[in-house]
Every structure is written in C-alpha cells, then in structure tokens.
ROTORVEX-47754 format. One record per residue: x negated, z negated, y of N, C-alpha, C, O, CB in turn; residue in three letters. Coordinates in steps of 0.1 Angstrom, whole numbers, padded with zeros to 4 digits, always signed. Atoms other than C-alpha are relative to their C-alpha. Glycine has a CB too. Example, Ala and Ser with C-alpha at 12.3 -4.5 7.8 and 13.67 -1.06 7.14 Angstrom:
2
-0009+0000-0012-0123-0078-0045-0009+0000+0012-0019-0007+0012+0010-0012+0000ALA;+0009+0000-0011-0137-0071-0011+0008-0008+0011+0003-0009+0022-0004+0014+0005SER;
***
This chain:
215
-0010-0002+0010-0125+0001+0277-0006+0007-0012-0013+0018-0011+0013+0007+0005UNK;+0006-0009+0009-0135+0010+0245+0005+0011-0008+0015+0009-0016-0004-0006-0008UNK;-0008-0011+0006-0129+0046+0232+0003-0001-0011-0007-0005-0017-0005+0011+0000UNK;-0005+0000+0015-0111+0048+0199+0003+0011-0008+0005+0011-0020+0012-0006-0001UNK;-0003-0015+0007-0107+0086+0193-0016-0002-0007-0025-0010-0005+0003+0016+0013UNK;+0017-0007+0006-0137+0101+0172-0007+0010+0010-0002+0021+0011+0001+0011-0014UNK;+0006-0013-0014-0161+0121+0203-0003+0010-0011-0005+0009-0023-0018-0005+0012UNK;+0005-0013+0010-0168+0156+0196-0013+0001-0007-0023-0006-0004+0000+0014+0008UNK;+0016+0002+0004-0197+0163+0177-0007+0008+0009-0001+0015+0017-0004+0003-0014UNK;+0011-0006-0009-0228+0177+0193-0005+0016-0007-0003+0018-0019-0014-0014-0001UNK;+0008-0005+0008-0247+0206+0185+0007+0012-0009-0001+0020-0014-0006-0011-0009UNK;-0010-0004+0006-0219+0224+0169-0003-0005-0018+0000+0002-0027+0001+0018+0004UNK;-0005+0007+0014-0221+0201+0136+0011-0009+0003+0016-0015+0012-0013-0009-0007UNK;-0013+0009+0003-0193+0187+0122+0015+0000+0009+0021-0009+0014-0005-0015+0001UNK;-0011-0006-0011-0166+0203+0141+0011-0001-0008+0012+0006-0018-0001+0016+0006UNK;-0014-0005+0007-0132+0198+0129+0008+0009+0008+0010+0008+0020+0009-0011-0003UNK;-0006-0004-0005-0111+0226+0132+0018-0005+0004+0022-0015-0002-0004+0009-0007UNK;-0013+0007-0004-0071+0219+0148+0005-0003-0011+0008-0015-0012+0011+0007+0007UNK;-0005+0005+0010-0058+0220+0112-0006-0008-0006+0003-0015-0011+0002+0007-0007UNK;+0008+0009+0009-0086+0198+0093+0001-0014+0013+0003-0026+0009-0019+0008-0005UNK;-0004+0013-0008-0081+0173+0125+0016-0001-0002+0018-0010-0010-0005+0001+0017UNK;-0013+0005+0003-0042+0173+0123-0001-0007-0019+0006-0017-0021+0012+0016+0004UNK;-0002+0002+0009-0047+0170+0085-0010-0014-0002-0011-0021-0013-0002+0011-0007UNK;+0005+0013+0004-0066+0141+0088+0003-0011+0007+0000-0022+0002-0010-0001+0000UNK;-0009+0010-0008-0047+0123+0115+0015-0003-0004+0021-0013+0001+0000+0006+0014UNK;-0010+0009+0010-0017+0122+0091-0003-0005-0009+0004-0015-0012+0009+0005-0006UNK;+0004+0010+0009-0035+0110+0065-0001-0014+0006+0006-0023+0002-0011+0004-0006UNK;+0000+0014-0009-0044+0080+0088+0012-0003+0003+0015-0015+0003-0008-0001+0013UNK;-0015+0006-0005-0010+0080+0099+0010-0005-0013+0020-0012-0012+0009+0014+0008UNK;-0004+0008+0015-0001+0072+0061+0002-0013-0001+0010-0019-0009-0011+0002-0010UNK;+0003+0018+0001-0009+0037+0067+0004-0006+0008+0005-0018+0007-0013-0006+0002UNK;-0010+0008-0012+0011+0030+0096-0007-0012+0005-0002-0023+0004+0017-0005-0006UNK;+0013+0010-0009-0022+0012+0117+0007-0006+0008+0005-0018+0009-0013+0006+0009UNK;-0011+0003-0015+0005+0009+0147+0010-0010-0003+0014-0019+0005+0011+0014+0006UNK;-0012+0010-0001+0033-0010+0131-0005-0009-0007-0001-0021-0005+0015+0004-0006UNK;+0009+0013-0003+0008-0032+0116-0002-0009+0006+0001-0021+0006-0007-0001+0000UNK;+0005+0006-0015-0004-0043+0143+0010-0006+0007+0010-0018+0011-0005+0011+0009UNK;-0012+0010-0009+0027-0050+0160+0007-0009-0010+0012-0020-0006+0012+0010+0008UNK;-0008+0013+0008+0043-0069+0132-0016-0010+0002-0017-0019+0010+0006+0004-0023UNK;+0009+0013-0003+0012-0089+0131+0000-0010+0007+0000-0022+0006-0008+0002+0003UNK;-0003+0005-0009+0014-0090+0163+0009-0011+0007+0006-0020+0015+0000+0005+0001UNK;-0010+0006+0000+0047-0104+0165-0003-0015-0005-0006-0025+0001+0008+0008-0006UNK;+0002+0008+0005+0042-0124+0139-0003-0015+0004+0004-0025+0003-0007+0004-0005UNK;+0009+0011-0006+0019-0147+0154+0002-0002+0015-0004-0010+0022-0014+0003-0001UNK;-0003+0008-0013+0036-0148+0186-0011+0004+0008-0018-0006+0011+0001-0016-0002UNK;+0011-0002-0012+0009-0131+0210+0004+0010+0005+0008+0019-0001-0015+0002-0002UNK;-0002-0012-0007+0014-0110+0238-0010+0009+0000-0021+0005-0003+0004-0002+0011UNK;+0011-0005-0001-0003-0082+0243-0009-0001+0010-0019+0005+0008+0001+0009-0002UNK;+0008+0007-0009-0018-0096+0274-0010-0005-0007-0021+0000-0008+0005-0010+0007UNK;+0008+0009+0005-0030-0124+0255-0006+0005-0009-0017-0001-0011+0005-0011-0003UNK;+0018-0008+0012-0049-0099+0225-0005+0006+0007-0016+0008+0002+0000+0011-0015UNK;+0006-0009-0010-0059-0078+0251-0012-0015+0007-0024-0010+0009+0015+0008+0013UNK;+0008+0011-0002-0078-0113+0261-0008-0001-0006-0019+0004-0002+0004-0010+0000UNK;+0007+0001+0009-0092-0123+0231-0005+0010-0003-0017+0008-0001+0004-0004-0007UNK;+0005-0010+0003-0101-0089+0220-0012+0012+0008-0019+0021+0003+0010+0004-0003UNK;+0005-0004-0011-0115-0077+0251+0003+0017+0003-0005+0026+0008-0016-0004-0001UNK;-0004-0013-0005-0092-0045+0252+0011+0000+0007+0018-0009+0006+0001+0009-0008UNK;-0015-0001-0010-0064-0037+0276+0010+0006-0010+0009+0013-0021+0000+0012+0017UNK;-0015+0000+0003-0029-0040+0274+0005+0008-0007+0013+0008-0016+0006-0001+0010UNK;-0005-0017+0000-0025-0002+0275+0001+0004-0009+0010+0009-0016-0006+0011+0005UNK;+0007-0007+0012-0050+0007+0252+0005-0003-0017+0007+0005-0026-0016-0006+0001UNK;-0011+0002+0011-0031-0015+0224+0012+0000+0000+0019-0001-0010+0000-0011-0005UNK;-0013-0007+0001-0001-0005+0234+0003+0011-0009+0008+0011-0020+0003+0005+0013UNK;+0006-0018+0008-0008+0032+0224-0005-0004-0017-0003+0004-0027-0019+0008+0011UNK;+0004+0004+0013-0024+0015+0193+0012-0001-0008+0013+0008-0017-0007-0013-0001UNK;-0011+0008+0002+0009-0003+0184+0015+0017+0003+0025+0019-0004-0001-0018+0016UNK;-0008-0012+0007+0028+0033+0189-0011+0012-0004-0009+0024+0001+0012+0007+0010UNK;+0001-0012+0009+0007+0055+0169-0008+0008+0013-0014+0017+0008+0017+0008-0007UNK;+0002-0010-0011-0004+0073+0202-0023+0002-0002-0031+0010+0002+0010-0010+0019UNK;+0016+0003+0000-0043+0064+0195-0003-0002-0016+0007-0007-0022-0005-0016+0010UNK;+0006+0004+0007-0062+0060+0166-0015-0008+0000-0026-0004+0004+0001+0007-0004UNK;+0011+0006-0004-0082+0032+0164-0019+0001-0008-0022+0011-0015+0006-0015+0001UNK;+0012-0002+0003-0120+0028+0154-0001-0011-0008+0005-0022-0005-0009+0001+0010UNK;+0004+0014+0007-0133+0003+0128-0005-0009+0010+0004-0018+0011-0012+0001-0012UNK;+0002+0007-0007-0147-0015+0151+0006-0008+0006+0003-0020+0008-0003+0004+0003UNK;-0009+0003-0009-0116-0017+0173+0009-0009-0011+0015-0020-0008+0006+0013+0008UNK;-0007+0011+0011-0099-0032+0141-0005-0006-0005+0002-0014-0012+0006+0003-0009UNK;+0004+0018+0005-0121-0057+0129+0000-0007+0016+0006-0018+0014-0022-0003-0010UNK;-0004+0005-0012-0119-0070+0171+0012-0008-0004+0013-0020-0001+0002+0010+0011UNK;-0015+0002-0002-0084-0074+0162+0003-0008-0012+0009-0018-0010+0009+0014+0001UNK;+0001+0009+0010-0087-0087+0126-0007-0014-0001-0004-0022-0010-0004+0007-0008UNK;+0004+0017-0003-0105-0118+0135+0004-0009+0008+0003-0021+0007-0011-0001+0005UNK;-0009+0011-0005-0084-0128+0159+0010-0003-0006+0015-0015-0006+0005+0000+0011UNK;-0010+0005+0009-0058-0125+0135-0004-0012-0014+0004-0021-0019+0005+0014-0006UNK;+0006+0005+0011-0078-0140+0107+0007+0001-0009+0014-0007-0015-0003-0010+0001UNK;-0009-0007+0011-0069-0111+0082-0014+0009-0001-0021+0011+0009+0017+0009+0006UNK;+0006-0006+0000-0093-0090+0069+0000+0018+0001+0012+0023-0001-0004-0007-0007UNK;-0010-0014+0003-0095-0048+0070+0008+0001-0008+0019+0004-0003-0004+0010-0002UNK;-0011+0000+0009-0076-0049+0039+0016+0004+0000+0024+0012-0004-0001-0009-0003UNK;-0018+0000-0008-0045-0060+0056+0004+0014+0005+0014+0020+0002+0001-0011+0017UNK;-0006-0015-0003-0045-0025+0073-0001+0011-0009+0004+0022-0005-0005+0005+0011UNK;+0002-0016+0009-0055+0001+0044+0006-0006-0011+0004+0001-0021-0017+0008-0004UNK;-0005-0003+0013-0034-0016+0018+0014+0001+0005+0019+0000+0016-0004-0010-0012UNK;-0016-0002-0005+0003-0011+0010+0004+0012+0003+0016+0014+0005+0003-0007+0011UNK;-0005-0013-0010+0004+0023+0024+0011+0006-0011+0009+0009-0022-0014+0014+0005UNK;-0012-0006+0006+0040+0036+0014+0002-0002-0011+0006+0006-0020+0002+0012+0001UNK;-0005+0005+0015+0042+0010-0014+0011+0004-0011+0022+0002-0006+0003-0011+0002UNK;-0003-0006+0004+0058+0024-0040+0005+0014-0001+0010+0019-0012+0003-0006-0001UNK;-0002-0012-0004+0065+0056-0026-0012+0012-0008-0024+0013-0006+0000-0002+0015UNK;+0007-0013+0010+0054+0089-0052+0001+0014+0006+0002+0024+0000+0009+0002-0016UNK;-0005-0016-0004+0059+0116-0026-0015+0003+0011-0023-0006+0014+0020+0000+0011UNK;+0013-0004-0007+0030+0134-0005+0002+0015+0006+0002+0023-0004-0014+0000-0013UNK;-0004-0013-0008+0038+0167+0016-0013+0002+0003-0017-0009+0009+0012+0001+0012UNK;+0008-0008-0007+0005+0188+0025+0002+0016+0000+0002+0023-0010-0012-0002-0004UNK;+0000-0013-0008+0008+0220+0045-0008+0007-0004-0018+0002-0008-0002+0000+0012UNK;+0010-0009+0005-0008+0248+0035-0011-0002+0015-0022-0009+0015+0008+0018-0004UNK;+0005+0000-0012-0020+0253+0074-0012-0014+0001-0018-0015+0011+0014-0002+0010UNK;+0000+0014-0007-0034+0216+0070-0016+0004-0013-0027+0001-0009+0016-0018-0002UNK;+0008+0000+0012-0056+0225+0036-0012+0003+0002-0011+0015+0004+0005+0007-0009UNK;+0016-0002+0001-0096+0228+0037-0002+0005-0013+0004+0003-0023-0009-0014+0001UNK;+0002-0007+0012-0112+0251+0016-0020-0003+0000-0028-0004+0010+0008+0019+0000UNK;+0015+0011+0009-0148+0237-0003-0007+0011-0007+0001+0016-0015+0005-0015-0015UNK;+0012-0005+0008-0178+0257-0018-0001-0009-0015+0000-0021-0014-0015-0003+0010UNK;+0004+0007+0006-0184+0245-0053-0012-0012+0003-0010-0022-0004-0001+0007-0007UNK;+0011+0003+0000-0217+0231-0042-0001+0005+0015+0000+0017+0019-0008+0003-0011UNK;+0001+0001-0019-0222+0222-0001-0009+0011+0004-0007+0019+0013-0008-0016+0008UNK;+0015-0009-0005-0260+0241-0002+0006+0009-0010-0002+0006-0019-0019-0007-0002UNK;+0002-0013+0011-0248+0272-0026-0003+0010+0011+0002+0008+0022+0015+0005-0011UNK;-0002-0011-0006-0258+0303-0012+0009+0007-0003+0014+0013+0007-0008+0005-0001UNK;-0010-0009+0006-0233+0322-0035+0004-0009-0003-0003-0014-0012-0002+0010-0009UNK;-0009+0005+0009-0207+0299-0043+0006+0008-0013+0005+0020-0015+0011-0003+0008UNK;-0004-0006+0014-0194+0306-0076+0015-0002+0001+0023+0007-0004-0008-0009-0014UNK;-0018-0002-0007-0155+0294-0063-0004-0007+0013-0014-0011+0018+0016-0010-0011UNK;-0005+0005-0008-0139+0280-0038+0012-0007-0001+0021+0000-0007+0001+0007+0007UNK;-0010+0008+0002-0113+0251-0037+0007-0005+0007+0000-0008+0017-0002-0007-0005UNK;-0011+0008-0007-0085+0235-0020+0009-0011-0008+0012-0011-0020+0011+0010+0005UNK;-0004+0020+0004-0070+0197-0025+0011+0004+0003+0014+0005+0015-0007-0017+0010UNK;-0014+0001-0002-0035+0202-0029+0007-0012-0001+0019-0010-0004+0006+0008-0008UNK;-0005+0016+0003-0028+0163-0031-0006-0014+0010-0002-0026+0010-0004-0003-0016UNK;+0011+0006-0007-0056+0152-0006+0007-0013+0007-0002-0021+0010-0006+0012+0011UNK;-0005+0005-0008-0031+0128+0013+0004-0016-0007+0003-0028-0002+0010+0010+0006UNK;-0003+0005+0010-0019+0112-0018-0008-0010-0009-0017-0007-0016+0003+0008-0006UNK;+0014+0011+0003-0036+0078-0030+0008-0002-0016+0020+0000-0020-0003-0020+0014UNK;-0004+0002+0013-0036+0067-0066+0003+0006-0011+0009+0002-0021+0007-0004+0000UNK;-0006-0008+0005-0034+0099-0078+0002-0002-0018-0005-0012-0023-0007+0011+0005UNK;+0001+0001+0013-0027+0102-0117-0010+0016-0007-0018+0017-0016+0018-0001-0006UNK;+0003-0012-0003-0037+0139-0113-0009+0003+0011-0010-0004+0021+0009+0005+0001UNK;+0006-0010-0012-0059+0162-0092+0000+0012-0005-0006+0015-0015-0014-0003+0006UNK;-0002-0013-0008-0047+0195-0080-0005+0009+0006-0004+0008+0018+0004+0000+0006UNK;+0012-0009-0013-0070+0225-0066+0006+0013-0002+0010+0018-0013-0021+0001-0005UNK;-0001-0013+0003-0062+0258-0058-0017+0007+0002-0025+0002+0010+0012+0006+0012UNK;+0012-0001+0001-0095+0278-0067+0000+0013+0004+0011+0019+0006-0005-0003-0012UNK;-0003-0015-0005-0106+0311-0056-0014+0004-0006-0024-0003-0003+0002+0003+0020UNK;+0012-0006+0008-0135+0330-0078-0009+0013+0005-0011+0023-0003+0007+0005-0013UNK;+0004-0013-0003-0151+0355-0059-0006+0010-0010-0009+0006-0022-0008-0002+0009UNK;+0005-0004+0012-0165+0384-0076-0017+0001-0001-0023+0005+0008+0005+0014-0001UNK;+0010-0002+0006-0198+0382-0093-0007+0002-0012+0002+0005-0020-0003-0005+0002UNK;+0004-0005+0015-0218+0389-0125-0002-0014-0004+0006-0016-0012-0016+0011-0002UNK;+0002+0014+0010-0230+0351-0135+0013-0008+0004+0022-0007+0012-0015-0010+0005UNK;-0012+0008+0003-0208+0325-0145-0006-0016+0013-0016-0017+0020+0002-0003-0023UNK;+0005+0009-0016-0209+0292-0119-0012-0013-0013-0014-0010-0024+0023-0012+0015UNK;+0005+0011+0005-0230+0261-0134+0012-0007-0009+0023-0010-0006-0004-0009+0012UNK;-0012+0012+0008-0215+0242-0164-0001-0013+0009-0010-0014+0018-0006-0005-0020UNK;-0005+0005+0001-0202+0216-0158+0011-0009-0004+0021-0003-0009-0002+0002+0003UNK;-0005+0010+0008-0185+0179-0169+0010-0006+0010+0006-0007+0021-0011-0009-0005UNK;-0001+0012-0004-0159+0154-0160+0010-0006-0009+0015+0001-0018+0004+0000+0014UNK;-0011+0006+0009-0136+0130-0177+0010+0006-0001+0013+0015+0008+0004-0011+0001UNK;-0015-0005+0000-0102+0137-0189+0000+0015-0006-0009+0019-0014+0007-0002+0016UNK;-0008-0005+0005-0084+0168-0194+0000+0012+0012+0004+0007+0022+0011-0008-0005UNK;-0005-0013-0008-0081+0207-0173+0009+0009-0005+0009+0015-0016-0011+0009+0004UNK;-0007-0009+0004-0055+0225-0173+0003+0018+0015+0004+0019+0027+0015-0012-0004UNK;+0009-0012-0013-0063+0264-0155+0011+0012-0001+0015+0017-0012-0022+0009-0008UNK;-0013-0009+0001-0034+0290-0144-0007+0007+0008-0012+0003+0018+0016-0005+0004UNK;+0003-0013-0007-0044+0324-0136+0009+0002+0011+0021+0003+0006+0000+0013-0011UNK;-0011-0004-0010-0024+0332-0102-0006+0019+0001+0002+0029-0002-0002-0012+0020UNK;+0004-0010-0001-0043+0362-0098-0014+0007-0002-0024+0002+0003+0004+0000+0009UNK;+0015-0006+0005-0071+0387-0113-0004-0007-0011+0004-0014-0017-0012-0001+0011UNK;+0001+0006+0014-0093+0377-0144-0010-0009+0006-0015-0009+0017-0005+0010-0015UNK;+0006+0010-0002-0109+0349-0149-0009-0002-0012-0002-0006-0022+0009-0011+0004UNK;+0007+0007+0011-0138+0343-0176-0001-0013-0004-0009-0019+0004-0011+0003+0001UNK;+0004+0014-0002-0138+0308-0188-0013-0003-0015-0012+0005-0024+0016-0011-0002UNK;+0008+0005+0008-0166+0293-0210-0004-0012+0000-0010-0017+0009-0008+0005+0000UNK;-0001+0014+0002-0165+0261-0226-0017+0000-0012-0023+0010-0016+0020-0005-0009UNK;+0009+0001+0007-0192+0249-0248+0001+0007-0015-0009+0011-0020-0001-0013+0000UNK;-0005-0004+0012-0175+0260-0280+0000+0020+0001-0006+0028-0007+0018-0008-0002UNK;-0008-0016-0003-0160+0299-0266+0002+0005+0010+0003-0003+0019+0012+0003-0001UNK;+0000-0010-0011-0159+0326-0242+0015-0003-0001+0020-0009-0010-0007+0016-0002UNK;-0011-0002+0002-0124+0332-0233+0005+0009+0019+0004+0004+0031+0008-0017-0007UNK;-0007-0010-0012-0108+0359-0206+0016-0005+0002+0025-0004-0007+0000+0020-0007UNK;-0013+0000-0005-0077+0349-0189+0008+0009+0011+0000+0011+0021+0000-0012+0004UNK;-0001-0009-0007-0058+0373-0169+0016-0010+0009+0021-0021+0006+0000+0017-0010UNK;-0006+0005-0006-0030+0370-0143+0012-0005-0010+0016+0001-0019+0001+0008+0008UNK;-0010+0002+0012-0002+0348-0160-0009-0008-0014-0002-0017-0019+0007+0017-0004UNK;+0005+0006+0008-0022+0335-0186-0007-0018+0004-0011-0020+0015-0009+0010-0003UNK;+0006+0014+0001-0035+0297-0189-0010-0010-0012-0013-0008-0024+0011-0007+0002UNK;+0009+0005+0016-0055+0273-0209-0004-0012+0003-0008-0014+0015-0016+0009-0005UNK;+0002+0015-0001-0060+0234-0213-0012-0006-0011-0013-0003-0023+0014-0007-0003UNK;+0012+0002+0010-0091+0219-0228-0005-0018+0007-0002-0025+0017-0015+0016+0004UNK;+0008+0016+0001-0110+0185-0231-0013+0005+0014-0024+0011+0014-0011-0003-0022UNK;+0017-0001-0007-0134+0187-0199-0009-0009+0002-0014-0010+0013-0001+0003+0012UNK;+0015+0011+0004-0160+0161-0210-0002+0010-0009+0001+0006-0020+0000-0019-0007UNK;+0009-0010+0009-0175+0192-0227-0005+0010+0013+0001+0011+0023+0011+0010-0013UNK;-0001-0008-0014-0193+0217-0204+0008+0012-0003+0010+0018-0014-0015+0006+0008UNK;-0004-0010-0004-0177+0243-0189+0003+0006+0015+0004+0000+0026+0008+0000-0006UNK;+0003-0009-0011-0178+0273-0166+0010+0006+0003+0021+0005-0003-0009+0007-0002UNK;-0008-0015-0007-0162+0303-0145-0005+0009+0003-0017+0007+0008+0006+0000+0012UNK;+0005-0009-0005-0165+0335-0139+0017+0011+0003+0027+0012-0004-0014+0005-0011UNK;-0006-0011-0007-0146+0363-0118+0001+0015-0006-0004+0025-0001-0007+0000+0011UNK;+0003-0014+0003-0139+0390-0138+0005+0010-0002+0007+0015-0013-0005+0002-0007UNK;-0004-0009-0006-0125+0414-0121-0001+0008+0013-0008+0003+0022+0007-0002-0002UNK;+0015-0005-0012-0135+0440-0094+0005-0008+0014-0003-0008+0024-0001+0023+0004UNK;+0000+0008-0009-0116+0418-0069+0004-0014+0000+0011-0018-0010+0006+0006+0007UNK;+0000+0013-0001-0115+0383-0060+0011-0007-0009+0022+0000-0009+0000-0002+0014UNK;-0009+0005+0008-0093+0360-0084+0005-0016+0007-0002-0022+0015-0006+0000-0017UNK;-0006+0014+0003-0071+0326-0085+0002-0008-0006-0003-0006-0017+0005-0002+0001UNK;-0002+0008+0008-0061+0300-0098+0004-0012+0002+0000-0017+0012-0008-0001-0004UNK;-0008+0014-0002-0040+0266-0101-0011-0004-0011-0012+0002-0022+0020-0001-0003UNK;+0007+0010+0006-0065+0240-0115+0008-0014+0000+0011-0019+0011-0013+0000+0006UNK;-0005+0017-0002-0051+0202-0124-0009-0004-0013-0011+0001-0025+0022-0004-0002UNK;+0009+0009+0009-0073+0177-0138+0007-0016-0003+0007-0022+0007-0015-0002+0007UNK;-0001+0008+0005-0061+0147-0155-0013-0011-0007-0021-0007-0015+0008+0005-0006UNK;+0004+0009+0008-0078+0113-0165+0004-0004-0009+0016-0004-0011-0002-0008+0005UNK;-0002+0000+0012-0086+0104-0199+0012-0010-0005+0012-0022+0001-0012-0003-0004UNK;-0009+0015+0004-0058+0081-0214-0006-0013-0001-0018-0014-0003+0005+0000-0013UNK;+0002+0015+0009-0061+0047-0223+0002-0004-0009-0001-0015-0012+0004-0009+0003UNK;
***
C-alpha cells in the first residue's frame, strides 16, 4: 500500500512544527481532494473495489481519501487521474469558487527572516492571508528587532502601505528618511528602493499590505 502522508524528515531538517503542519493541512483541505474524488468517482460509475483495481490501491486507503481522513501524494493522484482521464488540474482548480473569505489563526501563522541565510535578520514576518489564493493584496505582520543599520533596500511592484502597531520604525525610501512611531503610517510607490530600521530601544511592529500595480 502506498503511503500518502508526508514521512518525517531525517536529521532534524525540515521539521514541521503541530501548528505549521495543521496550517498546512487546511490549506490542502481548501481544495476539497476527498469530495473530488468521490464525485468523480461517482460520476463514472466505479466502485471503489474496481479503482482500487486499476490504481493498485486498496479500498480503505481511498476510502479515507474520499473522507478527508488522508492526504494524498502527487503521485497517488496522478494513479487516479489517468484512470479518470482528467488531468491534476481537475483537483487544484475551483477551490471555493467564488468564495472571498480566508480565516488564518494566529496559532497556525509562521514567522520568516527577511532573508533564509541572514545572520541578523533585519525583520521578521508573518502571512496573514497565506491560505487565500488570488490574492488582490498581501498582508504581513512584521517585527523589527533592534539594531543600528537599516535592513537591505529593496524593490517590488505596486504599492506599500506600513502601520506602526508598536515602537519606532525608521523608513527610507530612495527620496527620504522618515521616523514613524506607534500609530503613525505611510504609503508609497514600492518600485523605488526602500528600507527599515528599528528605532527604538525595544523591538517594534507593524501591519504591512502590499498591493499590485493597477492596470
């Protein structure tokens, strides 16, 4: 039978902790892999005997597929997409078509180094929308530790808009210095560089949202 979970990793790399695994086993659960499958299933009139045949997995094992109880493996779904003669597609599109709503947990949220290899990060971020496809926006809560240099300029398309939650924050755009303090904010063109800095004697925050350029 072939396993469908993800095995642990080795070595202690790549360990998800309970929250970054629950937070990514709803995101997969976004797409509703299980009731796919069984409409498909249906669809076409096969028992699960008989894909369990063709596919060369038991009954059980797509049972559990078919409620959500397993997550399967690419692998385990192209098996299944060829006997359907559907490609992956069929299962990663559509997800909660038309639907504009997205709930993430704080508990569920990963927090990011600007830069994977920094020794001294210059912030720290969280994906407040991570779950949410198509976004129009992206959302970060940031965290500025304290230091004397400002982090690496930096570019991307569109548009930032930066809300002090807590402590100061230096910003520097290509044009101006500019100090923001708790309560304060500021929106700028970010296809220009710009930076951060922490400046105050303890650690700061911040609501970050970035927007793509118009059309």
């Amino acid at each position: 039978m072939e396993d469908t979970t993800a095995p642990p990793s080795e070595n202690g790399k790549a360990v998800e902790t309970s929250s970054s695994s629950s937070a990514v086993e709803r995101t997969i659960g976004l797409f509703r892999l299980g009731e796919k499958l069984r409409r498909l299933r249906l669809r076409k009139k096969i028992s699960l005997v008989d894909l369990g045949k063709h596919t060369g997995l038991s009954p059980s094992l797509l049972s559990q597929l078919e409620n959500g109880k397993l997550i399967p493996t690419l692998p385990t779904l192209t098996r299944i997409a060829m006997v359907f003669d559907v490609g992956l597609d069929f299962f990663f599109s559509e997800q909660e078509k038309g639907r504009l709503f997205s709930v993430v947990r704080a508990k569920e949220r990963l927090r990011f180094p600007d830069a994977p290899d920094a020794g001294e990060p210059s912030y720290f971020f969280q994906c407040l929308a991570f779950s949410a496809r198509e976004k129009s926006i992206e959302a970060y809560v940031a965290e500025f530790p304290v230091r004397r240099r400002h982090s690496e300029p930096h570019v991307h398309e569109g548009s930032e808009l930066l809300y002090v939650l807590a402590g100061r924050v230096e910003i520097w755009t290509s044009h101006d210095l500019h100090l923001l303090v708790e309560g304060d904010s500021c929106f700028f063109d970010s296809s220009e560089p710009h930076s951060y800095r922490c400046a105050s004697s303890e650690q700061a925050s911040a609501l970050v949202v970035t927007a793509a350029p118009r059309l």
